[in-house]
PDB file of the backbone (N, CA, C, O) and the ligand in Angstrom, with CONECT records:
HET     ZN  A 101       1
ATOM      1  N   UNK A   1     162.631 150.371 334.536  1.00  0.00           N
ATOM      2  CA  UNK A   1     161.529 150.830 333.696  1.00  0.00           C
ATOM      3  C   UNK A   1     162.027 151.374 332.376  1.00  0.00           C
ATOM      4  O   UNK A   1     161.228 151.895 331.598  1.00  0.00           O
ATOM      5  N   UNK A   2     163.099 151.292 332.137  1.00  0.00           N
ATOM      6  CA  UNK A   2     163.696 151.778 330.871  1.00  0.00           C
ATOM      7  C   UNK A   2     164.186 150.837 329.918  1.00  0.00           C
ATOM      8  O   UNK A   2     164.817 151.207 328.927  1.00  0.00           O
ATOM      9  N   UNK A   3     164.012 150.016 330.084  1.00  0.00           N
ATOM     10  CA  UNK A   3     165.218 148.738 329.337  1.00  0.00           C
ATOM     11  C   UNK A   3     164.580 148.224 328.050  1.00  0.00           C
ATOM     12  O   UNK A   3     164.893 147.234 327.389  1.00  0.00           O
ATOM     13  N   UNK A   4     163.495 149.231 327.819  1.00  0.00           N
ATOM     14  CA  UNK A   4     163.307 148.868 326.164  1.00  0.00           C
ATOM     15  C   UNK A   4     163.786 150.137 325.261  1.00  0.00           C
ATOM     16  O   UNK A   4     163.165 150.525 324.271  1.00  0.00           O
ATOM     17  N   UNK A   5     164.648 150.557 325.614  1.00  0.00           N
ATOM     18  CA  UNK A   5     164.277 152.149 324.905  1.00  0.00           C
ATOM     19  C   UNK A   5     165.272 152.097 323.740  1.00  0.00           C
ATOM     20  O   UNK A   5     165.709 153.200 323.411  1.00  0.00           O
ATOM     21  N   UNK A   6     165.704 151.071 323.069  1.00  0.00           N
ATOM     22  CA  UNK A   6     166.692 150.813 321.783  1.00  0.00           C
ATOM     23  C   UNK A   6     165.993 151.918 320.827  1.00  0.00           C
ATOM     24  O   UNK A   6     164.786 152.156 320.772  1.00  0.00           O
ATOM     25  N   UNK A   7     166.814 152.412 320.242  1.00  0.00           N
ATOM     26  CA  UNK A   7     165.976 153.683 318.752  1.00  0.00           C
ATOM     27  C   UNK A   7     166.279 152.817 317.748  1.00  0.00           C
ATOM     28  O   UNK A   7     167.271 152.088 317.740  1.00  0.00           O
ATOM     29  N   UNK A   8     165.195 152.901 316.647  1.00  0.00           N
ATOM     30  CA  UNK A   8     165.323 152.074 315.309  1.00  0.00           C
ATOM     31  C   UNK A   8     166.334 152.259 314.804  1.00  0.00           C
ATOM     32  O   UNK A   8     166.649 151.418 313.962  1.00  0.00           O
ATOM     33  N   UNK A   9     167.294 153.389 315.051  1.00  0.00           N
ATOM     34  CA  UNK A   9     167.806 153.988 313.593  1.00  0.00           C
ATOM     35  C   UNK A   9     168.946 152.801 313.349  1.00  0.00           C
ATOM     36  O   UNK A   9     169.156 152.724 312.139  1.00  0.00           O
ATOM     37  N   UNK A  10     169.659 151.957 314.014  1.00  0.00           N
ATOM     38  CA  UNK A  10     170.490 151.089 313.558  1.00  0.00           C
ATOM     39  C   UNK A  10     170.040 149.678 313.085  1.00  0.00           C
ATOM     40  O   UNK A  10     168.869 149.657 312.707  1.00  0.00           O
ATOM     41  N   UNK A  11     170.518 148.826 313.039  1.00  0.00           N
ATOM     42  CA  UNK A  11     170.119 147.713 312.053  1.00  0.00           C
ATOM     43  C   UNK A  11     169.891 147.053 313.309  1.00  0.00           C
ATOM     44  O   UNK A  11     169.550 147.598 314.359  1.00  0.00           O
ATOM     45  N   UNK A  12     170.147 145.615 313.077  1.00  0.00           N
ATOM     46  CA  UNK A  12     169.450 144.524 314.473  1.00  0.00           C
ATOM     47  C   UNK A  12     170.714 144.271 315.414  1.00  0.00           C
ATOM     48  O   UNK A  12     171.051 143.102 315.602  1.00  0.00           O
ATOM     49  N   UNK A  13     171.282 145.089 315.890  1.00  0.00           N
ATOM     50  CA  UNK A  13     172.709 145.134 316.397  1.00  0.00           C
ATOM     51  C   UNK A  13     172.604 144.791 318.240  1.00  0.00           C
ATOM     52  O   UNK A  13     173.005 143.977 319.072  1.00  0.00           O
ATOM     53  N   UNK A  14     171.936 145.797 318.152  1.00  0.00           N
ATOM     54  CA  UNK A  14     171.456 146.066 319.808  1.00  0.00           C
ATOM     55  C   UNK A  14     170.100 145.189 320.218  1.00  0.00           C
ATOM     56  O   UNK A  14     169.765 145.305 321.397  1.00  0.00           O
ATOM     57  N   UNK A  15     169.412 144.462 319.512  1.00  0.00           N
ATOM     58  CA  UNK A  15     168.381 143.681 319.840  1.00  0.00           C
ATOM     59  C   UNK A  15     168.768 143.053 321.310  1.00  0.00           C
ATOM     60  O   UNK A  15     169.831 142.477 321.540  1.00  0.00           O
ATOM     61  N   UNK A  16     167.666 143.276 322.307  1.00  0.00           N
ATOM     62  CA  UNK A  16     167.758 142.861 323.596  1.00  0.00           C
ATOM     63  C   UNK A  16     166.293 141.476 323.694  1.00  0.00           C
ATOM     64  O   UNK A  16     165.302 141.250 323.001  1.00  0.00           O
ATOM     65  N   UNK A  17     166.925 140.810 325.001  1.00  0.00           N
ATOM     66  CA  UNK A  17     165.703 139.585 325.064  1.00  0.00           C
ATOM     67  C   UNK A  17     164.568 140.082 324.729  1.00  0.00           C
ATOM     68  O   UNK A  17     164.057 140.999 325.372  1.00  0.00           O
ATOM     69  N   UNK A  18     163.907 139.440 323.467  1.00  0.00           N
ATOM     70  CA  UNK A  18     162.596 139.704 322.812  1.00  0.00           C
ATOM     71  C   UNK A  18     161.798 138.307 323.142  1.00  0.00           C
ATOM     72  O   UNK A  18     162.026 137.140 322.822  1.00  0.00           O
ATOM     73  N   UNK A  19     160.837 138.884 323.864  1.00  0.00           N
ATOM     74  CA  UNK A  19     159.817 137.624 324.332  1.00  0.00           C
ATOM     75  C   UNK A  19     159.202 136.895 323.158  1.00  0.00           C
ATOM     76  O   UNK A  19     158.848 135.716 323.152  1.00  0.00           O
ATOM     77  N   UNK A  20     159.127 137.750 322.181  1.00  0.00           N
ATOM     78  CA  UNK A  20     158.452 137.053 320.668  1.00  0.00           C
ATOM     79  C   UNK A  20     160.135 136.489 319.993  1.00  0.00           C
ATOM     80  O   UNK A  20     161.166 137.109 320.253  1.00  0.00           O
ATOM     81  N   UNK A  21     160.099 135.090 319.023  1.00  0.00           N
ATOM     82  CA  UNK A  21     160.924 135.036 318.164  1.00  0.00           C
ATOM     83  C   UNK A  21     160.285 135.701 317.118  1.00  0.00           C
ATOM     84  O   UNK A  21     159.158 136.193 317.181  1.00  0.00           O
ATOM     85  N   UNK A  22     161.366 135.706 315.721  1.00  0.00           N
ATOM     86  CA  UNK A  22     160.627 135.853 314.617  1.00  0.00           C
ATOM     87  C   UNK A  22     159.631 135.131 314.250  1.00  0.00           C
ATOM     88  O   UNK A  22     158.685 135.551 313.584  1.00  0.00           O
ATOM     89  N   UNK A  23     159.763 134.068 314.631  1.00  0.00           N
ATOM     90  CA  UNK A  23     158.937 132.629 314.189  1.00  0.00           C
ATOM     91  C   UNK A  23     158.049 132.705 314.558  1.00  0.00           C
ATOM     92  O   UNK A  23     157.169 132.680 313.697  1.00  0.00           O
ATOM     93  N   UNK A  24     157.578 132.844 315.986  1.00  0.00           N
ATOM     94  CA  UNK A  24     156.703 133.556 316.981  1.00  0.00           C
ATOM     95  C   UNK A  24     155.642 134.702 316.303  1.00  0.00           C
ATOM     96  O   UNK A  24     154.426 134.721 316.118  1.00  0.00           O
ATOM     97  N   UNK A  25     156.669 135.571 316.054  1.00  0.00           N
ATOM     98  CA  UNK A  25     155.926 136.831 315.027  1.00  0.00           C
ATOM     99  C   UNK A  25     155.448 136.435 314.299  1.00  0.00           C
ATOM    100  O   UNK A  25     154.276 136.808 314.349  1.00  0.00           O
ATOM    101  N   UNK A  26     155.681 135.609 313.262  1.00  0.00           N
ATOM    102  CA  UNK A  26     155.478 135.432 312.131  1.00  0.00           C
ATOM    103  C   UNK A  26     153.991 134.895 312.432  1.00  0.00           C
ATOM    104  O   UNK A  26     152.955 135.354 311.952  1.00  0.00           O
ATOM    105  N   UNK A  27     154.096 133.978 313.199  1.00  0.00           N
ATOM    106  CA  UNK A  27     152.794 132.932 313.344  1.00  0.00           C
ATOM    107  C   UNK A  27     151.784 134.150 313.700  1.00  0.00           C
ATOM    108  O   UNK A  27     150.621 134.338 313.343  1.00  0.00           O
ATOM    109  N   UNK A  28     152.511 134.792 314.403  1.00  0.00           N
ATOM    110  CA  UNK A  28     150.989 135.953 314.687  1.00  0.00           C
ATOM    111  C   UNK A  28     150.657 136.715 314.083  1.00  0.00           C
ATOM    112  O   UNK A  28     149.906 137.650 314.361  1.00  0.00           O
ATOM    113  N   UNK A  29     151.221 136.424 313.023  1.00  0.00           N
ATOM    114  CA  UNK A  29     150.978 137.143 311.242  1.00  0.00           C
ATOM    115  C   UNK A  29     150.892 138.393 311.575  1.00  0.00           C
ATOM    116  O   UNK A  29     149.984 139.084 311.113  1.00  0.00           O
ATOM    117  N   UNK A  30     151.946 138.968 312.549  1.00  0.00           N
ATOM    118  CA  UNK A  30     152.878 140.492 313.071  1.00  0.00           C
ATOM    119  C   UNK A  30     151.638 141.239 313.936  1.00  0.00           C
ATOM    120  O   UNK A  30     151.689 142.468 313.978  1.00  0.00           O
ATOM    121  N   UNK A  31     150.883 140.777 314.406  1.00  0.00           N
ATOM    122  CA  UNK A  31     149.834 141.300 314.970  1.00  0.00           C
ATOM    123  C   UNK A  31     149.953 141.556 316.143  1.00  0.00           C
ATOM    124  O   UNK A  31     149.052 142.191 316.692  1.00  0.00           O
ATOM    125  N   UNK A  32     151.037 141.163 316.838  1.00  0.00           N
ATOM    126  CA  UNK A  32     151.454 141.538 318.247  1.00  0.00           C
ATOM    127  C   UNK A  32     153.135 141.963 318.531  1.00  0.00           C
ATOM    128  O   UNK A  32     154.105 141.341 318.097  1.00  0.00           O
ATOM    129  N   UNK A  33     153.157 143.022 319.263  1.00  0.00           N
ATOM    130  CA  UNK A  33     153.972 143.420 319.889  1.00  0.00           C
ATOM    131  C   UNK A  33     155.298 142.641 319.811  1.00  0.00           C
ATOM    132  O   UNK A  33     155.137 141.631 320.496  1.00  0.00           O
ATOM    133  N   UNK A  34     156.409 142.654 319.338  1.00  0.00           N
ATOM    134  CA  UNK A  34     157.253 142.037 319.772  1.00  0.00           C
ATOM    135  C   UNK A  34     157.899 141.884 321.139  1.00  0.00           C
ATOM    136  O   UNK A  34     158.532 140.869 321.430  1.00  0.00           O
ATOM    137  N   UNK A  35     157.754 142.778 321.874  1.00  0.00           N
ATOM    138  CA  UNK A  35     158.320 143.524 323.032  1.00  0.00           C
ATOM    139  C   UNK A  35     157.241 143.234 324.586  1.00  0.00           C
ATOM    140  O   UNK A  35     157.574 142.872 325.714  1.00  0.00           O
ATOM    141  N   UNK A  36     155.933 143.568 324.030  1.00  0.00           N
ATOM    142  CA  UNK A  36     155.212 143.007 325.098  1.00  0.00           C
ATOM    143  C   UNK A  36     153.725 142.601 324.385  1.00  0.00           C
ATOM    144  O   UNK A  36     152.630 143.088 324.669  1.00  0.00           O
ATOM    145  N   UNK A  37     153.939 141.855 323.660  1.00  0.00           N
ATOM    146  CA  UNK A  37     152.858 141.498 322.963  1.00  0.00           C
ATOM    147  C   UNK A  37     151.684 142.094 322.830  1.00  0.00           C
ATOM    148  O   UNK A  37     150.693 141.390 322.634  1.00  0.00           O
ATOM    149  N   UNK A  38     151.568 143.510 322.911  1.00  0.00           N
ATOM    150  CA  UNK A  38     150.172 143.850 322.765  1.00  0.00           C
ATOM    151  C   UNK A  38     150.092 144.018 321.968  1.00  0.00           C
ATOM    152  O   UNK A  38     151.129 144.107 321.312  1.00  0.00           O
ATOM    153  N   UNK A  39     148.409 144.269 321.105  1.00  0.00           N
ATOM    154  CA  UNK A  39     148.121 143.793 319.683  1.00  0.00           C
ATOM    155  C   UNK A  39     147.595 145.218 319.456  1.00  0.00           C
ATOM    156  O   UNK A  39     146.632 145.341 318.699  1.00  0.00           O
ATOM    157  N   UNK A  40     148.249 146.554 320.162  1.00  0.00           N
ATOM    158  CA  UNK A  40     147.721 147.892 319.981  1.00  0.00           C
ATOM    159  C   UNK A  40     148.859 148.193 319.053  1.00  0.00           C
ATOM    160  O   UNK A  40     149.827 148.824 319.477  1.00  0.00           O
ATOM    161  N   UNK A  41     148.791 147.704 317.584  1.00  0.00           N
ATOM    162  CA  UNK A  41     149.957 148.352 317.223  1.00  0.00           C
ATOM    163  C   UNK A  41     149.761 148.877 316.073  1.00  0.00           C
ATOM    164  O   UNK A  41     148.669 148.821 315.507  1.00  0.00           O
ATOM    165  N   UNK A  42     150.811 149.461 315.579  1.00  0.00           N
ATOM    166  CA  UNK A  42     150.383 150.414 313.673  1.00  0.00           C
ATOM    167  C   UNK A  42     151.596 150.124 313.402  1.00  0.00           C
ATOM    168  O   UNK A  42     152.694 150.297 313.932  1.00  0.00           O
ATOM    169  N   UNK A  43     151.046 149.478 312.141  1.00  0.00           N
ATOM    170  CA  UNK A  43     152.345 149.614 311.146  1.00  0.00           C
ATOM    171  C   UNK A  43     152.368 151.022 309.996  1.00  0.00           C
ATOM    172  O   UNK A  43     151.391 151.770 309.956  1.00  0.00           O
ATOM    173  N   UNK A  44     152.933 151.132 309.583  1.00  0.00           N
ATOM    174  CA  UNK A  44     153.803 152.928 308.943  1.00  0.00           C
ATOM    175  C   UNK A  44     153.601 152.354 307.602  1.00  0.00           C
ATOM    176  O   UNK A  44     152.970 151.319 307.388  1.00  0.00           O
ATOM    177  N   UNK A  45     154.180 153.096 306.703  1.00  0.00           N
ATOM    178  CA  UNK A  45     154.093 153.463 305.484  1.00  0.00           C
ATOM    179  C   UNK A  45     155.251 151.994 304.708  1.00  0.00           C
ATOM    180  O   UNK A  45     156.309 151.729 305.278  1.00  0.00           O
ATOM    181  N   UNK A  46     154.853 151.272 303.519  1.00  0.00           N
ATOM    182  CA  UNK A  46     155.037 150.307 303.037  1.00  0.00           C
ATOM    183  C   UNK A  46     156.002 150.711 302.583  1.00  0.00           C
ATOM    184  O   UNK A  46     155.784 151.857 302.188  1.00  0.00           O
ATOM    185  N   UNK A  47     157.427 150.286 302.325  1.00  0.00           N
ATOM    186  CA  UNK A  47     158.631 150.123 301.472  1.00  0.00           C
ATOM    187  C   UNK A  47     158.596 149.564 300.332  1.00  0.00           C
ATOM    188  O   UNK A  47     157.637 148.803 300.459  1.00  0.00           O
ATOM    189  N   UNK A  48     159.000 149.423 299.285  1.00  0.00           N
ATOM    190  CA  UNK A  48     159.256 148.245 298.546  1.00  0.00           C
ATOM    191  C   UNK A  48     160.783 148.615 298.176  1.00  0.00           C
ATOM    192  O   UNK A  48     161.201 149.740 298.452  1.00  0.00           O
ATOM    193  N   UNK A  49     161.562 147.719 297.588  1.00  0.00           N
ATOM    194  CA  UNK A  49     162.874 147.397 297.088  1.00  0.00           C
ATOM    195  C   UNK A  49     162.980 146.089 295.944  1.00  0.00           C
ATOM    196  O   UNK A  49     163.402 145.043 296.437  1.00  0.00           O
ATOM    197  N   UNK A  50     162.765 146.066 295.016  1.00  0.00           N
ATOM    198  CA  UNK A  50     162.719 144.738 294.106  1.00  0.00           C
ATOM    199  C   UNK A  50     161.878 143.828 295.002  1.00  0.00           C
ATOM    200  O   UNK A  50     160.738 144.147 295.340  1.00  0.00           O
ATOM    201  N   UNK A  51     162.649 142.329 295.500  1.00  0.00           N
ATOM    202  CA  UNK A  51     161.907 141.503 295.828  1.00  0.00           C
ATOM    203  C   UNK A  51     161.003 141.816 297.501  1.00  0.00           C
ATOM    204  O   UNK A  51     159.891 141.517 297.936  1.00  0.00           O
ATOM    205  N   UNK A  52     162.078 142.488 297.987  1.00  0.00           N
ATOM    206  CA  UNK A  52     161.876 143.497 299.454  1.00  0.00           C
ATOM    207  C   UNK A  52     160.768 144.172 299.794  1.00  0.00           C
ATOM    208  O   UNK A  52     160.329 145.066 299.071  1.00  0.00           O
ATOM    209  N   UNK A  53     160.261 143.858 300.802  1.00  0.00           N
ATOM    210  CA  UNK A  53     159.479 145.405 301.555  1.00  0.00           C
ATOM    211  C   UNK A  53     159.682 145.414 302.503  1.00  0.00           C
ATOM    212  O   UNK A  53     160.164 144.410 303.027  1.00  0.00           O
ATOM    213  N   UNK A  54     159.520 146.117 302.948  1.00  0.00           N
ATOM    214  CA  UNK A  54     159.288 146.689 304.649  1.00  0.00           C
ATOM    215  C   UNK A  54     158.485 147.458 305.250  1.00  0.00           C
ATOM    216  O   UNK A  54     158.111 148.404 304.557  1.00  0.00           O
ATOM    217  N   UNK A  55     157.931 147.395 306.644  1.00  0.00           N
ATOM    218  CA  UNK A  55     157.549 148.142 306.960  1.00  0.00           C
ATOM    219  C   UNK A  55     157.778 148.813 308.846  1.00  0.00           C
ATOM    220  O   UNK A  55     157.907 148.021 309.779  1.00  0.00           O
ATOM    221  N   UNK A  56     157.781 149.874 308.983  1.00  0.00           N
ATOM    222  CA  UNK A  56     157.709 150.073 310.564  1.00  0.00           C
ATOM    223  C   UNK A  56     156.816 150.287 311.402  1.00  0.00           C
ATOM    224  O   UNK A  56     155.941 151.153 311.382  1.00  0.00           O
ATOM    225  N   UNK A  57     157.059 149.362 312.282  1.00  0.00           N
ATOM    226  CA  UNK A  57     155.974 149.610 313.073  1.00  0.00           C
ATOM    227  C   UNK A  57     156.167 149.720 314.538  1.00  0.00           C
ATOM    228  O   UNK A  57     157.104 149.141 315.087  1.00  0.00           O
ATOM    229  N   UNK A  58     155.193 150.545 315.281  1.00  0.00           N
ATOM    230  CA  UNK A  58     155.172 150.821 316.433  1.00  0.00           C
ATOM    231  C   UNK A  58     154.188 150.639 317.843  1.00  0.00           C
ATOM    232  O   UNK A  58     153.015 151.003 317.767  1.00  0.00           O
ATOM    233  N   UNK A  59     154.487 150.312 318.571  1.00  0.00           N
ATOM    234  CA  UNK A  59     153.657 150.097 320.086  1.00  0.00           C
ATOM    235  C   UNK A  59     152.852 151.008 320.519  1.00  0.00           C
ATOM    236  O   UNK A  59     153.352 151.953 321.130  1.00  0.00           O
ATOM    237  N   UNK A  60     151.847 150.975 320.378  1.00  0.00           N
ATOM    238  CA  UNK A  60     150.842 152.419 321.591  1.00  0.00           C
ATOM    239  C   UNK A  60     151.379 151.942 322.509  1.00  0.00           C
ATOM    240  O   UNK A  60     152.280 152.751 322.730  1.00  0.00           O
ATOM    241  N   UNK A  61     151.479 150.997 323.382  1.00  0.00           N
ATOM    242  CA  UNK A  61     151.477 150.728 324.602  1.00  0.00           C
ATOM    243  C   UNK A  61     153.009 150.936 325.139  1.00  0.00           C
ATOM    244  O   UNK A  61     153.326 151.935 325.785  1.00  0.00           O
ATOM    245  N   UNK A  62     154.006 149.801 324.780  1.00  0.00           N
ATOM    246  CA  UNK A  62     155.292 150.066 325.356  1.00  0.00           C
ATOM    247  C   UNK A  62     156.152 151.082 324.452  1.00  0.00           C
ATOM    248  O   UNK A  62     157.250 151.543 324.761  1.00  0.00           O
ATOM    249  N   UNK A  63     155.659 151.256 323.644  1.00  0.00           N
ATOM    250  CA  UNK A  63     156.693 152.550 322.756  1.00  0.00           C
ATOM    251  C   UNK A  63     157.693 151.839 321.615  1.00  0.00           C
ATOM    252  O   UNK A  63     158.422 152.595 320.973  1.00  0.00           O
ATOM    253  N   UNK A  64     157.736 150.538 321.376  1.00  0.00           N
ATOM    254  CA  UNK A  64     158.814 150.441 321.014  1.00  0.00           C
ATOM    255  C   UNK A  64     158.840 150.095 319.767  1.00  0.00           C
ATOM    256  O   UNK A  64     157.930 149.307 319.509  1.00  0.00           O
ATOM    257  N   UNK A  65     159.617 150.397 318.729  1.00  0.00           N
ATOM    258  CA  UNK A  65     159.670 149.971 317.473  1.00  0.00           C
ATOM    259  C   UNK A  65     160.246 149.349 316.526  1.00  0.00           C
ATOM    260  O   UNK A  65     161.453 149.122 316.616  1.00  0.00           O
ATOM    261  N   UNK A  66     159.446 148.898 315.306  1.00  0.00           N
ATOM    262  CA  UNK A  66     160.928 147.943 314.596  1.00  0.00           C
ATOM    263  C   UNK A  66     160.083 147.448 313.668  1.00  0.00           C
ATOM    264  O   UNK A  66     158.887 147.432 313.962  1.00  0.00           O
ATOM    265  N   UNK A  67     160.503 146.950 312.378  1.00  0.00           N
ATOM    266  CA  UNK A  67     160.731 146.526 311.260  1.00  0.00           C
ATOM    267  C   UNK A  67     160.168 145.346 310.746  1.00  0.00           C
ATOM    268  O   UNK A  67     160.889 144.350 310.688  1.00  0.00           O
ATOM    269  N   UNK A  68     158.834 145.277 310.309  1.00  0.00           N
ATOM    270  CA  UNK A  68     158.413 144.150 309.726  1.00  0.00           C
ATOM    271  C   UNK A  68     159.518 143.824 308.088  1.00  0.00           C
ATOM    272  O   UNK A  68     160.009 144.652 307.319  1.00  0.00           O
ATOM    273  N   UNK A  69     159.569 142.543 308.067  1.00  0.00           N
ATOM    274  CA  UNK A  69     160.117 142.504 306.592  1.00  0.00           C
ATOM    275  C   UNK A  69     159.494 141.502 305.566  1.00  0.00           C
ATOM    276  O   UNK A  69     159.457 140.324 305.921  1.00  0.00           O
ATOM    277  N   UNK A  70     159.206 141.694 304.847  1.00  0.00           N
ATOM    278  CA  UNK A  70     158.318 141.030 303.468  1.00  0.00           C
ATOM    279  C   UNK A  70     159.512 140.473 302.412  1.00  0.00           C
ATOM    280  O   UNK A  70     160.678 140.829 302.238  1.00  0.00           O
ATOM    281  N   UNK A  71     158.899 139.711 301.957  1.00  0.00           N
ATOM    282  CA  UNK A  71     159.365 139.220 300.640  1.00  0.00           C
ATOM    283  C   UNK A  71     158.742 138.724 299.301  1.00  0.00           C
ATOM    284  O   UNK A  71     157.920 137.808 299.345  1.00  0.00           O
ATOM    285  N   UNK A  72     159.014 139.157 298.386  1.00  0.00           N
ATOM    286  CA  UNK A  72     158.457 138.355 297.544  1.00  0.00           C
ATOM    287  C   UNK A  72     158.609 136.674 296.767  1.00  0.00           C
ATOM    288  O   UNK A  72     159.532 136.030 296.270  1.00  0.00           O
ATOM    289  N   UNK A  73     157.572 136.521 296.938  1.00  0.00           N
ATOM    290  CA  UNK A  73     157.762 134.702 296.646  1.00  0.00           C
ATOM    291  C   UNK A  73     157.170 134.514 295.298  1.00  0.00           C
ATOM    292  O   UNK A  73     157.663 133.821 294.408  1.00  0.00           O
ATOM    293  N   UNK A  74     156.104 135.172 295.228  1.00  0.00           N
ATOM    294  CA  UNK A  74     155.283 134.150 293.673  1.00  0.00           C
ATOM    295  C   UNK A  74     154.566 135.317 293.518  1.00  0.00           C
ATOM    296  O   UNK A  74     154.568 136.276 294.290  1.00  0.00           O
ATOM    297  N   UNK A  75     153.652 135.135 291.980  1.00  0.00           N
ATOM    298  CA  UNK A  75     152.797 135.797 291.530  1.00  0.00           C
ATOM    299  C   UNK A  75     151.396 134.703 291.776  1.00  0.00           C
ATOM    300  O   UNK A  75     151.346 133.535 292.159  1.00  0.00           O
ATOM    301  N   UNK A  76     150.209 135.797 291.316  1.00  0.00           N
ATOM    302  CA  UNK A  76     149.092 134.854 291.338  1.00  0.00           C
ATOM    303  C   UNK A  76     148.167 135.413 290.331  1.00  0.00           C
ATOM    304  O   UNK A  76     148.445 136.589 290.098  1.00  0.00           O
ATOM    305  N   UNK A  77     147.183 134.978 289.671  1.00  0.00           N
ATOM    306  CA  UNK A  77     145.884 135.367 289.292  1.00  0.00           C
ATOM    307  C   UNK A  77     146.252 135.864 288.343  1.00  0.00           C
ATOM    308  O   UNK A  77     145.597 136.790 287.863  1.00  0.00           O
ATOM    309  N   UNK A  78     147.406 135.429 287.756  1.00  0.00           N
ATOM    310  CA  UNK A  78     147.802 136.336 286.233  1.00  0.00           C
ATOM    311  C   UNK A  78     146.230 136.790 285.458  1.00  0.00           C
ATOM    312  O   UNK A  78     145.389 135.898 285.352  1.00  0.00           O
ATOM    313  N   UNK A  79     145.914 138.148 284.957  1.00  0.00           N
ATOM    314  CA  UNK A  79     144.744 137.890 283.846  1.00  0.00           C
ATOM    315  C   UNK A  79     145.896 138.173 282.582  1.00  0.00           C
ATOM    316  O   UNK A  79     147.034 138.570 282.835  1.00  0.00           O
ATOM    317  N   UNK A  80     145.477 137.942 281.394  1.00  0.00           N
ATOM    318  CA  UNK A  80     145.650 138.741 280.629  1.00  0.00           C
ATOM    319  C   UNK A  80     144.669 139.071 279.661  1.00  0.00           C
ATOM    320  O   UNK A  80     144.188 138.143 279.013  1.00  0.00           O
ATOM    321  N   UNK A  81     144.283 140.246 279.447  1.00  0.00           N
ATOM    322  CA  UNK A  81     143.204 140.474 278.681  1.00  0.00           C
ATOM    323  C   UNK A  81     143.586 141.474 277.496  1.00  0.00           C
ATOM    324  O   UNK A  81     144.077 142.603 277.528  1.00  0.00           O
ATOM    325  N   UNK A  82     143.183 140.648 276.427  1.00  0.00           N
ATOM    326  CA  UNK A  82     143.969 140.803 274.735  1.00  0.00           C
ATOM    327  C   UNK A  82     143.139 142.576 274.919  1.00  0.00           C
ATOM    328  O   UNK A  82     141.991 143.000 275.061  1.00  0.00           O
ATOM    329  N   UNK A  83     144.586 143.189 274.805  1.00  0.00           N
ATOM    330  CA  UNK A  83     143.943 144.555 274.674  1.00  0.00           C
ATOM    331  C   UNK A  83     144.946 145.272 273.488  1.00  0.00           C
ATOM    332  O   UNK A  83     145.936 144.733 272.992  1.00  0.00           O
ATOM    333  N   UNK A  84     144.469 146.508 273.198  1.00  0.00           N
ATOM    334  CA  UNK A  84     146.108 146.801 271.742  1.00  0.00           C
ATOM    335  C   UNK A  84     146.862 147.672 272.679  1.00  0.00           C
ATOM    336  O   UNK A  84     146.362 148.406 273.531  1.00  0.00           O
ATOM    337  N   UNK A  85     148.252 147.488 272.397  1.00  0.00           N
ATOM    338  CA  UNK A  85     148.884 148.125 273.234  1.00  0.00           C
ATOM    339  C   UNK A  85     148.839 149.421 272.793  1.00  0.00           C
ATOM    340  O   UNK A  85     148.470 149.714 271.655  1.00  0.00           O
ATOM    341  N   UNK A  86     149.332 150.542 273.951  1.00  0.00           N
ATOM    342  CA  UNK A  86     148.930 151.851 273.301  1.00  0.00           C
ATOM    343  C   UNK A  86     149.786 152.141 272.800  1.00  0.00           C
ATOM    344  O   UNK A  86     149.798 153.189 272.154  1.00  0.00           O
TER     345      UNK A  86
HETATM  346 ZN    ZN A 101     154.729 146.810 323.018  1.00  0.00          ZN2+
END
């Protein structure tokens, strides 16, 4: 009954059999659990780093936590609207 209890604080070192891949995750556009797929989950407070973000998130159900990661790819919807600069 213990064998998920890895703590975030290190990088992806200790990762144990995760029933989700990333790929997996991804498709579920992070909406489920990595660990036991339940979809009771919260993600934490947004990172950014240049192209980077991140975020953490955690399980109501099995407890366990870890690291969504973002990237930036493109811009969109440029406006520009002729204004004077101040
Ligand atoms: Zn879980």
């Amino acid at each position: 009954m213990d064998d998920h209890s890895y703590n975030c604080g290190g990088n992806y070192s200790e990762v144990r059999k995760m029933p989700l891949t990333n790929k997996e995750y991804v498709e579920s556009a992070g909406n489920e659990c990595p660990n036991c797929k339940s979809v009771e989950i919260s993600a934490n407070h947004m990172h950014f780093d240049g192209v980077k973000a991140w975020c953490t998130c955690d399980c109501e159900k099995c407890g366990a936590t870890w690291t969504d990661n973002y990237e930036l790819v493109e811009f969109d919807d440029l406006l520009i609207t002729k204004q004077k600069p101040m």
